[in-house]
C-alpha positions in Angstrom: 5.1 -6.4 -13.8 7.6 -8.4 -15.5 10.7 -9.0 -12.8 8.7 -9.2 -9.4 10.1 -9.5 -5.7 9.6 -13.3 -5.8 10.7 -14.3 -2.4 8.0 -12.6 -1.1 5.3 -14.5 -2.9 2.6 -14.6 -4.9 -1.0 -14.3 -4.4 -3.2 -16.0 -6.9 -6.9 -16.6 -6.7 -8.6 -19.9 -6.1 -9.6 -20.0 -9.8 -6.4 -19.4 -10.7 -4.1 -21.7 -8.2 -4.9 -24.8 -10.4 -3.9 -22.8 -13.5 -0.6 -22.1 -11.9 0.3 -25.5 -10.7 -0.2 -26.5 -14.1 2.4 -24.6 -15.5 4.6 -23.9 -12.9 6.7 -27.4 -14.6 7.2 -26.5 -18.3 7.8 -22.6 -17.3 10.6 -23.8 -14.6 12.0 -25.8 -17.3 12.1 -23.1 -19.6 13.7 -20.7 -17.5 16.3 -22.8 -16.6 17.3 -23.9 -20.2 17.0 -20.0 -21.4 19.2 -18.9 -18.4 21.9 -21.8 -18.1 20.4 -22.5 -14.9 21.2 -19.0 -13.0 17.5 -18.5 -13.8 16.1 -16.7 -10.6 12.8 -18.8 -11.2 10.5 -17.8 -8.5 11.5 -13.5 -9.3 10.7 -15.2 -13.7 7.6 -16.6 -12.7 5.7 -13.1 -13.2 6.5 -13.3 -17.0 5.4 -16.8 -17.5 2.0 -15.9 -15.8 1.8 -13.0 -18.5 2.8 -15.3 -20.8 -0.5 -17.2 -20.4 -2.5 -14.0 -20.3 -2.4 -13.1 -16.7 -2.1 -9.6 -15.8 0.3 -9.7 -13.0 0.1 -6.6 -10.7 2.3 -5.6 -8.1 1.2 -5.2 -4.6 2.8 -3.9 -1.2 2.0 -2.0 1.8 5.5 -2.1 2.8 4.8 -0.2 6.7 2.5 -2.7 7.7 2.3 -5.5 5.9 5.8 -7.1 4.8 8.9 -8.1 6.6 11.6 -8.7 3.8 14.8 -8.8 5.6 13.4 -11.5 8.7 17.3 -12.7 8.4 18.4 -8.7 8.8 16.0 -7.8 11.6 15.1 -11.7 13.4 16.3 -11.0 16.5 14.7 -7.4 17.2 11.8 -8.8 15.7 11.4 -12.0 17.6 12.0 -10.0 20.9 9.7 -6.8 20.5 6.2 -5.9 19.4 6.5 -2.2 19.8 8.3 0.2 17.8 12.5 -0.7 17.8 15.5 0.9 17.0 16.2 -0.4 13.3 20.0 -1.0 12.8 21.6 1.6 10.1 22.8 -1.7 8.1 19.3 -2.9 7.7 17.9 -2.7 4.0 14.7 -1.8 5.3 13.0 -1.1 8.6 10.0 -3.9 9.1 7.0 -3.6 10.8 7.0 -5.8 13.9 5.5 -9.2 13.8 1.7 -9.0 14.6 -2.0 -9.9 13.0 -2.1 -7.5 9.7 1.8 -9.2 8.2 1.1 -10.7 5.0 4.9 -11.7 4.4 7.5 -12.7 6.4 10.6 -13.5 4.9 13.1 -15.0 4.4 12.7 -17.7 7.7 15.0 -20.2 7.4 15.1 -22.2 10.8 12.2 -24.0 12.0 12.5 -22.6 15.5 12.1 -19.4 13.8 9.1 -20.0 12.6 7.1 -21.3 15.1 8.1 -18.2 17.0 6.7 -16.3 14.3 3.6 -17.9 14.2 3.4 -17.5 17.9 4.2 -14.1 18.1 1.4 -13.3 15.0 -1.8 -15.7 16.4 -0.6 -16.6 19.4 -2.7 -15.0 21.5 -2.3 -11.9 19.3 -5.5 -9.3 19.6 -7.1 -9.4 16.5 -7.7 -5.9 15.2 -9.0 -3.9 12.2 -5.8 -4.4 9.6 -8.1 -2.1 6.7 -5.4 0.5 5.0 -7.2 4.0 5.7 -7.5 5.8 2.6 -4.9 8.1 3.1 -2.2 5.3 3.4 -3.6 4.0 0.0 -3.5 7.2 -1.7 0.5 7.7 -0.4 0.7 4.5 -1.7 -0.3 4.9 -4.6 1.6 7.5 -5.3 5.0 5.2 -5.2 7.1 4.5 -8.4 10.1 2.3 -9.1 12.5 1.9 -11.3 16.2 0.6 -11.7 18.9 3.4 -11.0 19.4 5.5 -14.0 16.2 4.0 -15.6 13.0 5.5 -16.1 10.1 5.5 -13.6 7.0 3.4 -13.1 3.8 3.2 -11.0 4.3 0.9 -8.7 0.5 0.2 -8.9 -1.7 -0.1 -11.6 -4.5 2.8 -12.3 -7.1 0.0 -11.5 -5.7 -0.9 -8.2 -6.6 1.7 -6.3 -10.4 2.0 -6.9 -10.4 -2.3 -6.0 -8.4 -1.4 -3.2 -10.9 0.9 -1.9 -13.9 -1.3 -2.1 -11.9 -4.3 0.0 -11.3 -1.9 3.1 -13.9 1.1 2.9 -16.6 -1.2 4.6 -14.2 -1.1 7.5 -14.6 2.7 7.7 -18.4 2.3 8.5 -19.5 5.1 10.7 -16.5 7.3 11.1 -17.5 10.4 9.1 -19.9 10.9 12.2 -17.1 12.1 14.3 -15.4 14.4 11.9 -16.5 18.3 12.0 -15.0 20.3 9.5 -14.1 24.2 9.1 -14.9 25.0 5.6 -12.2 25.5 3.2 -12.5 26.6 -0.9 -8.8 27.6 -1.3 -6.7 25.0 -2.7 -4.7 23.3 -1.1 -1.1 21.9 -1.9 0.7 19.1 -0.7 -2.1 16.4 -1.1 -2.4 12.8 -2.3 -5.3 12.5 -5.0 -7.8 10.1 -4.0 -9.4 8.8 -7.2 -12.1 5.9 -5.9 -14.0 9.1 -4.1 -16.3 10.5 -6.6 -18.0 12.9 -4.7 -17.0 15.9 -2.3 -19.1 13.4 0.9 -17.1 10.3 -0.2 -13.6 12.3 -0.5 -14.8 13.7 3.3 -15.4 10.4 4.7 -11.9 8.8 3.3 -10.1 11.9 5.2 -12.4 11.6 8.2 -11.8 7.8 8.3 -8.0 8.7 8.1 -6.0 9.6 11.4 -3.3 11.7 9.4 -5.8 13.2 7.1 -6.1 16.7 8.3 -7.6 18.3 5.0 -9.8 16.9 2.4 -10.6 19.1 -1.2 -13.0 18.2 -4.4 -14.1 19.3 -7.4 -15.8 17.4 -10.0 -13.0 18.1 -12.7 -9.8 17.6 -10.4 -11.2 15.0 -8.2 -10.5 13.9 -4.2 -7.5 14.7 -2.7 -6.3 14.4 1.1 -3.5 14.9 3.5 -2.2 17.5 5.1 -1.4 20.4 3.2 1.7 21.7 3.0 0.4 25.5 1.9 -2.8 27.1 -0.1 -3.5 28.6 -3.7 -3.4 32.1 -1.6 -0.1 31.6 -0.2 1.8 30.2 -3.8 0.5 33.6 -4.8 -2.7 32.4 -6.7 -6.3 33.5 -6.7 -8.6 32.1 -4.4 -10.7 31.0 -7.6 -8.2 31.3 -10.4 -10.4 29.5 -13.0 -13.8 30.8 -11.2 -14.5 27.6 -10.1 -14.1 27.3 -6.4 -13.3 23.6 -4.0 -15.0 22.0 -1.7 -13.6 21.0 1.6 -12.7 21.4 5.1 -9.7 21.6 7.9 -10.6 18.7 10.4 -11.5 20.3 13.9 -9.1 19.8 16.5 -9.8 16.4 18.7 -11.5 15.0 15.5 -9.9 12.1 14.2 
């Protein structure tokens, strides 16, 4: 990531944080004198980090986690905590303001953000803000890129495997009430899974996940999940085109 969404922040480990304030001078300076002062500093920042040898990555659970148009949506947002009708003008359609935000921006008035801070820990029930693994693996599937420009991962390839070992201990237990009806076709339509490794662990993700309705493995294709738009049998394929079948299952209805 070179040109990075700076208003909505950095995060930076505790190692790192001293690093940062360290050069966060000179590389201001820099900026400024390279862009005649119309330098858009805190968006530049990413390249001075990789300037130093940090790998910058981008990061962004946009549905749950990031409100970047607080001065779009303020007034819907500082007045519901349910789902709202998003105005058409809006650039984006935020979450409303509870425990799992990580970003809330841009507030600009001080009144405004102690009514943020109410309305997020102020008496707020604290609940499980883990990303199921299906909402990673959609995720993970987003690129960007400028209009007319080519397209890039919006994640890294190593994201999504550290990803999955922050929230997966959150998912404890749930593959207990899943019951499956066995399915070898393949299925199309899904969102690989890559941090399961095994046709149990690629079960469990989709178990764990309330959308997931159909989970498929093989050792040389990998996990995938979702909810399958049609089958191999049904694009006009062979059950076992390459004789080597999948594992995997239709969740049950009522499991989930």
């Amino acid at each position: 990531v070179f040109f990075v969404h700076g208003g909505s922040g950095y995060m930076v480990s505790q190692g790192l944080a001293g690093h940062v304030g360290y050069w966060s001078a000179p590389c201001l300076q820099m900026t400024l004198n390279s862009t005649q002062g119309d330098a858009m500093e805190d968006v530049a920042f990413a390249m001075c980090l990789r300037n130093q040898g940090v790998d910058v990555l981008n990061y962004g659970y946009m549905s749950t986690e990031f409100v970047v148009n607080f001065h779009q949506a303020k007034h819907a947002l500082l007045n519901t905590t349910v789902t709202y009708t998003p105005s058409p003008y809006w650039d984006v359609k935020p979450p409303p303001l509870g425990p799992c935000l990580l970003v809330v921006h841009p507030v600009e008035a001080a009144d405004d953000m102690r009514r943020v801070h109410e309305l997020i820990a102020g008496g707020a029930a604290r609940r499980n803000c883990a990303i199921d693994a299906l909402g990673l693996a959609r995720q993970a599937e987003t690129r960007l890129g400028a209009y007319g420009g080519a397209q890039k991962m919006s994640w890294a390839a190593s994201q999504l495997p550290l990803l999955h070992h922050c929230f997966a201990s959150h998912w404890a237990n749930t593959d207990k009430r899943c019951a499956w009806q066995p399915l070898k076709q393949q299925c199309y339509g899904l969102s690989q899974y890559s941090p399961a490794t095994s046709a149990s662990i690629c079960a469990h993700a989709c178990c764990a996940s309330p959308e997931c309705m159909v989970y498929q493995f093989r050792d040389d294709w990998g996990c995938w999940i979702g909810e399958a738009a049609s089958t191999a049998e049904q694009q006009g394929a062979s059950l076992e085109e390459d004789g080597v079948p999948w594992e995997g299952g239709v969740k049950l209805a009522g499991e989930g």
